[in-house]
N, C-alpha and C positions, 0 to 999 in steps of 0.2 A: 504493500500500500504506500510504504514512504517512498517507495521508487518510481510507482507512477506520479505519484505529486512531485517531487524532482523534474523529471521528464516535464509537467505542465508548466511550474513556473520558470523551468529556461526557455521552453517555447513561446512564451507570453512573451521573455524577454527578449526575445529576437525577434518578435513582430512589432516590439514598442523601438526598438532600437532602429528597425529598420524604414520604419514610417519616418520616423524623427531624422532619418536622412532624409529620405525624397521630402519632406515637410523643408530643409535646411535649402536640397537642391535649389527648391522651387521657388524661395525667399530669396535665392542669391542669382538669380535672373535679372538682366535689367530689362526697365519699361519697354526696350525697341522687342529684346525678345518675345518678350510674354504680346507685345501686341503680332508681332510675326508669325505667333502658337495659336492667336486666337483669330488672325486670318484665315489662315491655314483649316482650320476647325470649323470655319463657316462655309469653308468652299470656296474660297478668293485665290485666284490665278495669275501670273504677272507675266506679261508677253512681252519681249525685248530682243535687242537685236546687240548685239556684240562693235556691230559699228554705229552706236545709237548714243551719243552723250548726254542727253536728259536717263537713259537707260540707267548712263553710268550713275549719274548723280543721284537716283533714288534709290538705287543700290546703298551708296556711300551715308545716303539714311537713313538705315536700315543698320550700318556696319555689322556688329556681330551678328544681330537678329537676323541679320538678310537668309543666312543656312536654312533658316526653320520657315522660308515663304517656298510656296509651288510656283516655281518658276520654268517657264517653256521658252529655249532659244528658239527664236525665228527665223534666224539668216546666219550661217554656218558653213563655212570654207565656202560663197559662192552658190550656194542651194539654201533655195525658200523651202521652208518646212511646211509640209501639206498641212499638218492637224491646222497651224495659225490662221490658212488659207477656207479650210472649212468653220474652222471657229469665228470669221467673220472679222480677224484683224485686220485694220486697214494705218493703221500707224501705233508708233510706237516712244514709250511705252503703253501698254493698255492696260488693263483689270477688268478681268470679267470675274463676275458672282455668279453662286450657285446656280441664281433664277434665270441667267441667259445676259444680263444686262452686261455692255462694255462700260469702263469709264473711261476714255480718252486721256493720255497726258501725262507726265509726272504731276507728283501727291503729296503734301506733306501727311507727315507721321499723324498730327492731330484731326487733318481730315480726313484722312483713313477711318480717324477711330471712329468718329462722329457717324459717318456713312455706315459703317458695318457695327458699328453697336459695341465695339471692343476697348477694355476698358486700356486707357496712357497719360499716366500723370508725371512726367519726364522731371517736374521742379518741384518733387515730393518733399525732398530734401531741402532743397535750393530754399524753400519756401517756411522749413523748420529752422532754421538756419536764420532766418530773417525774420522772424517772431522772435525767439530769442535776442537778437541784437535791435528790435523794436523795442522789447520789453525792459532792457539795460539801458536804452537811451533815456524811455521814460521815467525811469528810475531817475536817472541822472538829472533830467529836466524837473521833478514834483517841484525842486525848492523855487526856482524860477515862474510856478504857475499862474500866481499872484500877479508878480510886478509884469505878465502878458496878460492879464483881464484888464490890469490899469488902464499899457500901452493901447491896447485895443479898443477903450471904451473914447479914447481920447482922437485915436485914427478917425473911429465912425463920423462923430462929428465934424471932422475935416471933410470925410469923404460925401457926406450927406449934402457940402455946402456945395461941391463941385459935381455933381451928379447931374445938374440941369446943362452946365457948361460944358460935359463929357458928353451928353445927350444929341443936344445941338451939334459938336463937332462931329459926331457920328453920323448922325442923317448928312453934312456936307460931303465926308468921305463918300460915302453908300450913295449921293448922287453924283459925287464926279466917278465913282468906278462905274458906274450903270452908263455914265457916257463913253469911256473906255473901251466896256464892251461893248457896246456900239458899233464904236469904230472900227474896233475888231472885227465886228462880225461885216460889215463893208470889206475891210480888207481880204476876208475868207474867201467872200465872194467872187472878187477881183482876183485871187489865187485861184479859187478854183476854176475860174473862165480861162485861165494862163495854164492850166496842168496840159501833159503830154496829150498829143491829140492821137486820134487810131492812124495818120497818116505821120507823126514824126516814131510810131510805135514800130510802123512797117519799114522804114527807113534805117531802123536802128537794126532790126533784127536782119533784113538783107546784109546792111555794111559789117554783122557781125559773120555773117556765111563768107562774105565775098576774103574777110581778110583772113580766113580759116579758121574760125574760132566752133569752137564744139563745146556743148553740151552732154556730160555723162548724168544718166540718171536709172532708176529702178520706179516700176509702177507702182512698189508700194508705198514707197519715201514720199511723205507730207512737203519735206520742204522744196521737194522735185518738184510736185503738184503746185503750189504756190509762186515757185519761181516762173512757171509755164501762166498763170494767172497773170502774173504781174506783165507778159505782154500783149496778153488777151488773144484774138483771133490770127497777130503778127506773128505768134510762137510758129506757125505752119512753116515760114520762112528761115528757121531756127535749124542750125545741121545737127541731131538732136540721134544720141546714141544709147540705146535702150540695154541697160548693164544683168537684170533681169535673167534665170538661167531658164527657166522656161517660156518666156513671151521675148528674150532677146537674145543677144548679142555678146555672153560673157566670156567668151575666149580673147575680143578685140577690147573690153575693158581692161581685161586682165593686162593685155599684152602694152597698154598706153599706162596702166601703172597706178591705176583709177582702186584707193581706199575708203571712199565712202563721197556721197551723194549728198546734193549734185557737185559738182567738179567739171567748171570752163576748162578747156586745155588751146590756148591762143595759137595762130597760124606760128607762132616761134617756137610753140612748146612748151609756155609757158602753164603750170598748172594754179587753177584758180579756185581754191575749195570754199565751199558751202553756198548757199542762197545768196544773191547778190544785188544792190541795189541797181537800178537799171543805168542811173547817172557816172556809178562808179566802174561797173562791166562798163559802158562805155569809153569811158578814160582809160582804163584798159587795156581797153585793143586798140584804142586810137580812132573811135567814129563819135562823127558829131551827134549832139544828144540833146534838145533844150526842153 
């Protein structure tokens, strides 16, 4: 009989002992973690691409936590990953939830939590930390409370005489800025009637063919898409090289040296990476632009 009691309280003890770790484990997680454990838990998915810099950055925080998210690379030595293509990614990075929904974009940590319901108090600490040297300040100030109900009772009256005189300069401010705006918005006007027209749009994008200038892009790249936006229906005129391993062209990407989209490569050779203002690609290559 004493032997089986033996037997139970060391077994008790090794289930009290072994709780009180994973109980210690799971205390010494930080916030990025435990919000990482509790995406992960709801069915949150993070779709990226390896030559994606907003990618990289929501990665970075994430830092340690990042291990513990379901992450799918989408573009990989050169080859688009089918699953991203039937899941419906069209840029990157994405988050799709359980129920089907994308969220488009890099995230902070706190709107993450707020969207999926996951609990991230990052400045638990920070903020214990700061109650405490709240608390020792007040300390320090009690003796001085007095002679600041005096100072203050004596400000008021000052400041009660000058209220009507602050009042009045206020309304004169608030109606010369409303003139201001005004002006402004005349001026907008007058800019906007001056912006590039579809005939200096076609001009630019011809003079960028004729001096050799190329365009590398992918059909899935956002900022590809937008660069082609920014010259409306001129893009047709654009010598426009699709890097893409199944709608394009990626042995001739490869071979020009092309590491991520979009990327001009000028009649010199010159390579011009990411998105680029229309007035700056102009300058450039050397075509006129107004």
């Amino acid at each position: 009989m004493k032997k089986y009691l033996f037997i139970s309280i060391i077994f008790t003890l090794l289930i009290s002992f072994t709780g009180c770790e994973n109980n210690t484990k799971e205390e010494s997680k930080t916030e990025n973690e435990k919000l990482a454990i509790c995406l992960t838990e709801k069915g949150y998915t993070m779709y990226g691409s390896q030559m994606c810099g907003h990618c990289k950055k929501q990665k970075e925080l994430f830092a340690e936590g990042f291990k513990h998210i379901n992450y799918i690379e989408c573009y990989d030595d050169g080859e688009y990953n089918q699953k991203c293509i039937d899941d419906g990614i069209k840029a990157f990075p994405s988050w799709k939830r359980s129920d089907g929904e994308i969220l488009r974009g890099r995230r902070d940590l706190s709107e993450l939590s707020a969207i999926s319901g996951c609990s991230y108090n990052p400045d638990t600490e920070k903020k214990e930390d700061t109650v405490v040297s709240e608390n020792a300040e007040g300390k320090d100030n009690k003796d001085n409370k007095d002679n600041k109900v005096i100072k203050e009772d004596k400000i008021i009256t000052k400041n009660e005489e000058n209220k009507v005189i602050k009042e009045d300069k206020s309304n004169k401010e608030e109606t010369k800025d409303n003139e201001i705006k005004n002006v402004n918005k005349e001026n907008d006007i007058k800019k906007s009637d001056n912006e590039e027209t579809e005939e200096n749009l076609e001009k630019l994008a011809k003079c960028l063919t004729e001096k050799g200038a190329k365009m590398y892009g992918a059909v899935w790249c956002g900022h590809c898409r937008k660069q082609k936006e920014a010259f409306g229906d001129a893009f047709k005129d654009v010598k426009y090289i699709e890097c893409d391993k199944k709608t394009g062209t990626p042995e001739i990407c490869k071979e020009a040296g092309i590491t991520g989209y979009p990327t001009w490569i000028t009649g010199e050779g010159k390579q011009i990476k990411g998105r680029q203002k229309l007035e700056n690609l102009a300058e450039e290559v050397g075509c006129p632009f107004s």
